[in-house]
C-alpha positions in Angstrom: -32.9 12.7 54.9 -30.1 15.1 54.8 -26.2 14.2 56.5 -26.5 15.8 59.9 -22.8 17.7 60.9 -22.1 20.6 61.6 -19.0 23.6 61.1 -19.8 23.9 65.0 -19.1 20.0 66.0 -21.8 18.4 67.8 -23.1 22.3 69.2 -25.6 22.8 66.5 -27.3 20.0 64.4 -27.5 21.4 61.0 -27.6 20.2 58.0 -24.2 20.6 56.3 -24.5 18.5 52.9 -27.5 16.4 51.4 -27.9 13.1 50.7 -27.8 11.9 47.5 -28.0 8.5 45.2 -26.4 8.2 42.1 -29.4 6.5 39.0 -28.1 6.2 35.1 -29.0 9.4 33.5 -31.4 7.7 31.6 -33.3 6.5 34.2 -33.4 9.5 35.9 -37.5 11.1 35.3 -37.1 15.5 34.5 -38.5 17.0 37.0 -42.2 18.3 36.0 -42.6 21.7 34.3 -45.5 22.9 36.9 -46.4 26.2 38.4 -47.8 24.9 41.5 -45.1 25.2 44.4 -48.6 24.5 47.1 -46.4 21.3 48.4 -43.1 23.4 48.6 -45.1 25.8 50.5 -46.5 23.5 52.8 -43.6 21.9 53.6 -42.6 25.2 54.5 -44.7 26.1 56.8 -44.7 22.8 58.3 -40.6 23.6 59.5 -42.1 26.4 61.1 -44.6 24.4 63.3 -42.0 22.1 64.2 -40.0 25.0 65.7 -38.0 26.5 62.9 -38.3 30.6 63.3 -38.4 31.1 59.9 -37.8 29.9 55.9 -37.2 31.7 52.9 -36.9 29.9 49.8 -36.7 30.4 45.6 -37.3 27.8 43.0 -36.5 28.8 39.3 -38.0 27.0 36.0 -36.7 28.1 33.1 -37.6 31.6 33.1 -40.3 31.6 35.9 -39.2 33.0 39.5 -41.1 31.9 43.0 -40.2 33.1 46.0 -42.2 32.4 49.5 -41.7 32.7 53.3 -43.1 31.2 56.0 -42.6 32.3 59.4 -40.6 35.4 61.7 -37.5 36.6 60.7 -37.0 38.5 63.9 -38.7 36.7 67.0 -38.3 39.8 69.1 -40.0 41.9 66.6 -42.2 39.3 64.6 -40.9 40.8 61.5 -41.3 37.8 58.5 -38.7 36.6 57.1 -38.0 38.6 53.2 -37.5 36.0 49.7 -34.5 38.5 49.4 -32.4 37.7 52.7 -29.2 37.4 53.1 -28.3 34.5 54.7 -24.6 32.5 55.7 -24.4 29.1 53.5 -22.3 27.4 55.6 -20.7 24.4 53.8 -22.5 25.8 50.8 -19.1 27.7 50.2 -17.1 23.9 49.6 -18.8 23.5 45.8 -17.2 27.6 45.4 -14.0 26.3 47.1 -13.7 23.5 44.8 -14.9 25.0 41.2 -11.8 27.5 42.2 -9.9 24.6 42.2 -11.1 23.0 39.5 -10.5 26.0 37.2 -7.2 25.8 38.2 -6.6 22.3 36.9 -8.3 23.1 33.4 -5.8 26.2 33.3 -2.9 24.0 33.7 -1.9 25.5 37.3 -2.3 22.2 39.5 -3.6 18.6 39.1 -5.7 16.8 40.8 -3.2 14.1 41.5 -1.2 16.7 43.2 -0.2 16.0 46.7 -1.3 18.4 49.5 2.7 18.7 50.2 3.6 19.7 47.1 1.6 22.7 48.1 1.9 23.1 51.5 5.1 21.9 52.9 5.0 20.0 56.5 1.0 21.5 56.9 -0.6 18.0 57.3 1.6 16.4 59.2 0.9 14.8 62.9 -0.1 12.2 64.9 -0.6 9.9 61.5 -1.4 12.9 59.2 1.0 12.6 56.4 0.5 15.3 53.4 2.5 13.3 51.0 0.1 10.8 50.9 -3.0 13.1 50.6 -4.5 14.3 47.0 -5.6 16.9 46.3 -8.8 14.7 45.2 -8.8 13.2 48.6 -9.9 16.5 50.1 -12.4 17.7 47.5 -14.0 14.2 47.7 -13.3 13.7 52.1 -11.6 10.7 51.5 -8.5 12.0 53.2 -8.7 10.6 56.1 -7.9 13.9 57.9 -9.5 14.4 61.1 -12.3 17.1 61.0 -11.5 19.9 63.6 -15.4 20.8 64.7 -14.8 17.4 65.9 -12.6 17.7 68.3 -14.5 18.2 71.8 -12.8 21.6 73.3 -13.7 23.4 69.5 -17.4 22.1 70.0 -17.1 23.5 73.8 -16.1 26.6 72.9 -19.8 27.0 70.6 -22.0 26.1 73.8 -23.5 29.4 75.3 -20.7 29.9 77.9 -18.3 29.6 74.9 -20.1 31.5 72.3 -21.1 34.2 74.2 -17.3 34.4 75.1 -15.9 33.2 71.8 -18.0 34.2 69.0 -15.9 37.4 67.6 -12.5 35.5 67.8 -10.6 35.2 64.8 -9.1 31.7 63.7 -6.6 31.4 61.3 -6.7 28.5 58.8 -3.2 27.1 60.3 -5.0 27.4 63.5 -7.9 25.1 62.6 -5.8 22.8 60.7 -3.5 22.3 64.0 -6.5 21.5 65.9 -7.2 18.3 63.7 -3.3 17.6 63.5 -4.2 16.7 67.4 -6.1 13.9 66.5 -5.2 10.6 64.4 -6.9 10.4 61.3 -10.2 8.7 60.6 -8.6 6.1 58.1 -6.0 6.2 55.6 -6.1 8.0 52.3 -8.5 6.6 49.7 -9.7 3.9 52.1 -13.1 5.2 53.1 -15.0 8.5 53.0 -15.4 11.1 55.9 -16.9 14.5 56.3 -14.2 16.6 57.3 -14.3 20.0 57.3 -10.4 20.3 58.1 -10.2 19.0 54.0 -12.0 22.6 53.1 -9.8 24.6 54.9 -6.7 22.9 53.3 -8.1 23.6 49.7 -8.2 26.9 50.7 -5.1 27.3 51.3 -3.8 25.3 48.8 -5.9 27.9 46.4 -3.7 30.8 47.6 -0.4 29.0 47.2 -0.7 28.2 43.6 -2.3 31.8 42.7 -0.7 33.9 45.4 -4.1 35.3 46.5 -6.8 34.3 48.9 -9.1 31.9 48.5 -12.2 34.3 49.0 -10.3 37.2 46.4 -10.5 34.1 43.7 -14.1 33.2 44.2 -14.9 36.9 43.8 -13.1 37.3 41.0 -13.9 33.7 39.0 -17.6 33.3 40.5 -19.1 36.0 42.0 -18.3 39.2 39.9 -18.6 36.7 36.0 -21.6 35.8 37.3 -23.4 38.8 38.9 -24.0 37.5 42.1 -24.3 40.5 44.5 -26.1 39.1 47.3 -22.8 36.4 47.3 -20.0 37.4 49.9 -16.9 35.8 51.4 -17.2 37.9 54.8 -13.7 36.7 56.0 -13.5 38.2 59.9 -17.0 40.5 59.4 -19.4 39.7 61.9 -22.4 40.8 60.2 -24.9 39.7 57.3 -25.7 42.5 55.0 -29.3 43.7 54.5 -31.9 42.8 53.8 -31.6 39.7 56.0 -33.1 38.2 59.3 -32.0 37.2 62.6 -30.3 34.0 63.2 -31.3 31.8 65.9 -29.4 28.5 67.9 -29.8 26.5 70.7 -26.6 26.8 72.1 -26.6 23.2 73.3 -26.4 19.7 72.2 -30.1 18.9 72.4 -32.9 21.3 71.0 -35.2 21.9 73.8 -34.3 24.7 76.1 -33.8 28.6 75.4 -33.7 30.3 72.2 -30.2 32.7 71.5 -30.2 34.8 68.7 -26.9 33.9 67.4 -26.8 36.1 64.2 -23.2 37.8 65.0 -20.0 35.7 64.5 -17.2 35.9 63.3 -17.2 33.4 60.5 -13.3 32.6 60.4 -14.0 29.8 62.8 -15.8 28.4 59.1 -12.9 29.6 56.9 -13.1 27.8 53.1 -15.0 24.9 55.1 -18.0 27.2 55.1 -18.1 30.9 56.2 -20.3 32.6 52.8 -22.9 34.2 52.4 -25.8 34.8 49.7 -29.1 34.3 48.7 -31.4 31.6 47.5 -31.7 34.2 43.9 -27.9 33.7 44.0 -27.7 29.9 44.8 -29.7 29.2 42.1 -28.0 31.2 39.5 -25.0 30.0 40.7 -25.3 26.0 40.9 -27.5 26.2 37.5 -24.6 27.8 36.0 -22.2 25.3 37.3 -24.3 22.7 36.1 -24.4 23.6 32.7 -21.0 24.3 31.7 -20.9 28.1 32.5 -18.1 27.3 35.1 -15.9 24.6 34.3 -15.0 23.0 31.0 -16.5 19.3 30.7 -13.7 17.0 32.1 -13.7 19.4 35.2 -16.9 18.9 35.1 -17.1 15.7 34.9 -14.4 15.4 37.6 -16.6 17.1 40.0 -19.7 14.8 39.3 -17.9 11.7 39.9 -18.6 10.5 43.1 -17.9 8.1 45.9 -20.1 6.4 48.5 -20.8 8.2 51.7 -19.5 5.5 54.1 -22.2 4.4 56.9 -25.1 6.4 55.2 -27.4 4.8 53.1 -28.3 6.1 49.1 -25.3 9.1 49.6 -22.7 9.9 47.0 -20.4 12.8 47.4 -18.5 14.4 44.1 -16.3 16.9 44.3 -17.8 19.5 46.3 -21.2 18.8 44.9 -23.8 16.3 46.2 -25.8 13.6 44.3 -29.4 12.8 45.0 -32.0 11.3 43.7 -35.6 11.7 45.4 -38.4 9.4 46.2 -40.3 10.3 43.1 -36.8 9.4 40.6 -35.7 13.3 40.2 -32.4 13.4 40.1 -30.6 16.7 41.6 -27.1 17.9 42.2 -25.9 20.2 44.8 -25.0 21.0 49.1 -26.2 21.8 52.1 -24.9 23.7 54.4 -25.4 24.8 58.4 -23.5 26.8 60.8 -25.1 29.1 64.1 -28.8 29.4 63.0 -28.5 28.6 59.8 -29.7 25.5 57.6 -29.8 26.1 53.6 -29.9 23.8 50.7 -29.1 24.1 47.1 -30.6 22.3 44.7 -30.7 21.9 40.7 -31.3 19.1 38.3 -28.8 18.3 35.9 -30.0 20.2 33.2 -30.0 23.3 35.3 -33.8 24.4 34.6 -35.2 23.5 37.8 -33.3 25.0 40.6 -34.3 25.3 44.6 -32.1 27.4 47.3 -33.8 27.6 50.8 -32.8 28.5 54.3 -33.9 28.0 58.2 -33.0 30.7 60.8 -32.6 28.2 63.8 -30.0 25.3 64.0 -32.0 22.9 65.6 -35.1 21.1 64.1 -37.0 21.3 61.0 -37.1 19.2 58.0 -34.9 20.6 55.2 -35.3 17.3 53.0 -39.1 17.3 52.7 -39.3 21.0 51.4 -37.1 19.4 48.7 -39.3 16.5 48.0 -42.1 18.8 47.7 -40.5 21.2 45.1 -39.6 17.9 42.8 -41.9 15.4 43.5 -45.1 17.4 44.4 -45.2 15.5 48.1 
């Protein structure tokens, strides 16, 4: 069962962070040491019957690589999908967004206890939004309180066909987003209750360029994706493209998924910002959350930080860290990591604590398919 929200309101259903349910460590089974991925690939192939265009997906054991696809990564041309696309991560980007972050609080540069005031004067302020009274905890965790702007109904509007076809190469500044959900009262006050907001994300992000004087997107490059050799990784910022090799991305365009297929693969991601505008691959995602999962990242109270989590209010067996997801599947695996969706594009990310047994998978359409059981199959063989 995976949290269904989306960077583009209530437009496109995807899958923007997984669930998750917190077990003592020691309770928690490893995940079986097997070759056979037949389930994984079935499970696959299943997304596609339900409607999904395509999937590409990579698990890693140890040293031992799969890759499979199922399905067209171009519907026009019936050209498969490749185990190397590129692919936008939507909300992916939040555990990058807040291991910058963290890394900023083991250097000594800002505290978690900060407030979002102390960082950016008068930002979140409006209509009950009060910065002062906002951590910088609060966002990395969504229990802010902070109104999330794909929320608000003219921003979803403006992502229906009439809207996207109009809309879909604007550029959106950060300020401009947050203003949007300064409209609106907050869900609750700070630290009373958990929300997905993607507003928080964008507010990290900037708060990352006021302590370090550069972008958020120049400090993941230069703290995650260059240390760590991830060149299928990208922050695109305004670029409207995904690099190649990669397929075609496909949405509904509406708020129910019957109805004509769009190819949707241009945008410009701004409209995402540090709430969720990457790209990468599922090579990448793996080598990324495995590193972040053991140590490679983060020093061990950051760490540690990160993995604490709070209840998902409203939805059953979820806990949400700091920027990282907590699950624990039907067979007692226990995996850390996000989800992610934006315009025809669902991904996971996946790896057990350890970091040995990783999973990164994506969907080219927005609008059906079940991400969760191609998990269960990897872990627990079903």
């Amino acid at each position: 069962m995976s949290l269904r929200s989306g960077l583009t309101g209530a437009v496109a259903t995807v899958a923007v962070t997984a669930v998750a349910l917190t077990v003592p460590a020691a309770a928690a089974p490893r995940a079986a040491d097997h070759a056979d991925h037949t389930a994984t690939r079935q499970a696959m192939d299943a997304a596609v019957t339900a409607g999904v265009p395509g999937v590409t997906a990579t698990a890693r054991q140890g040293s031992i690589t799969w890759r499979a696809t199922s399905g067209a990564g171009d519907l026009r041309t019936g050209a498969p999908r490749s185990p190397q696309d590129h692919y936008r991560v939507g909300s992916i980007t939040k555990t990058f967004v807040s291991t910058v972050l963290l890394q900023l609080e083991a250097e000594g540069r800002l505290s978690l206890d900060d407030t979002v005031e102390k960082w950016l004067p008068g930002t979140v302020r409006g209509n009950g939004h009060d910065g002062r009274r906002i951590t910088l905890r609060n966002l990395l965790n969504h229990t802010s309180g902070i109104f999330s702007y794909t929320a608000d109904e003219p921003f979803a509007r403006t992502h229906t066909l009439d809207g996207f076809l109009e809309h879909r190469y604007d550029t959106l500044k950060p300020e401009e987003l947050v203003a949007v959900a300064m409209s609106h009262e907050p869900d609750f006050a700070p630290g009373a209750s958990w929300n997905y907001s993607n507003t928080n994300y964008v507010v990290a992000g900037m708060v990352i360029e006021s302590v370090t004087g550069h972008s958020y997107a120049q400090e993941i490059r230069e703290r995650i994706i260059k240390p760590l050799g991830l060149h299928a990784t990208s922050v695109p910022g305004t670029r409207s493209t995904v690099p190649q090799p990669s397929s075609r991305a496909y949405g509904k365009l509406a708020t129910t998924a019957t109805g004509a297929t769009y190819d949707v693969t241009e945008l410009n991601p701004s409209m995402a910002s540090s709430a969720g505008e990457m790209i990468s691959d599922s090579a990448d995602l793996n080598r990324f959350y495995s590193a972040l999962l053991t140590g490679k990242l983060l020093p061990p109270k950051q760490l540690k930080e990160m993995k604490t989590t709070v209840p998902a209010r409203g939805i059953p067996n979820v806990r949400y860290g700091l920027g990282l997801t907590d699950r624990t599947l039907s067979c007692g695996v226990h995996v850390w990591g996000h989800g992610g969706g934006i315009h025809g594009s669902v991904s996971e990310a996946v790896t057990t604590a350890d970091g040995r047994h990783s999973l990164a998978f994506n969907f080219n359409g927005d609008w059906t398919g079940d991400s969760d059981a191609v998990i269960e199959a990897e872990y627990c063989g079903k």
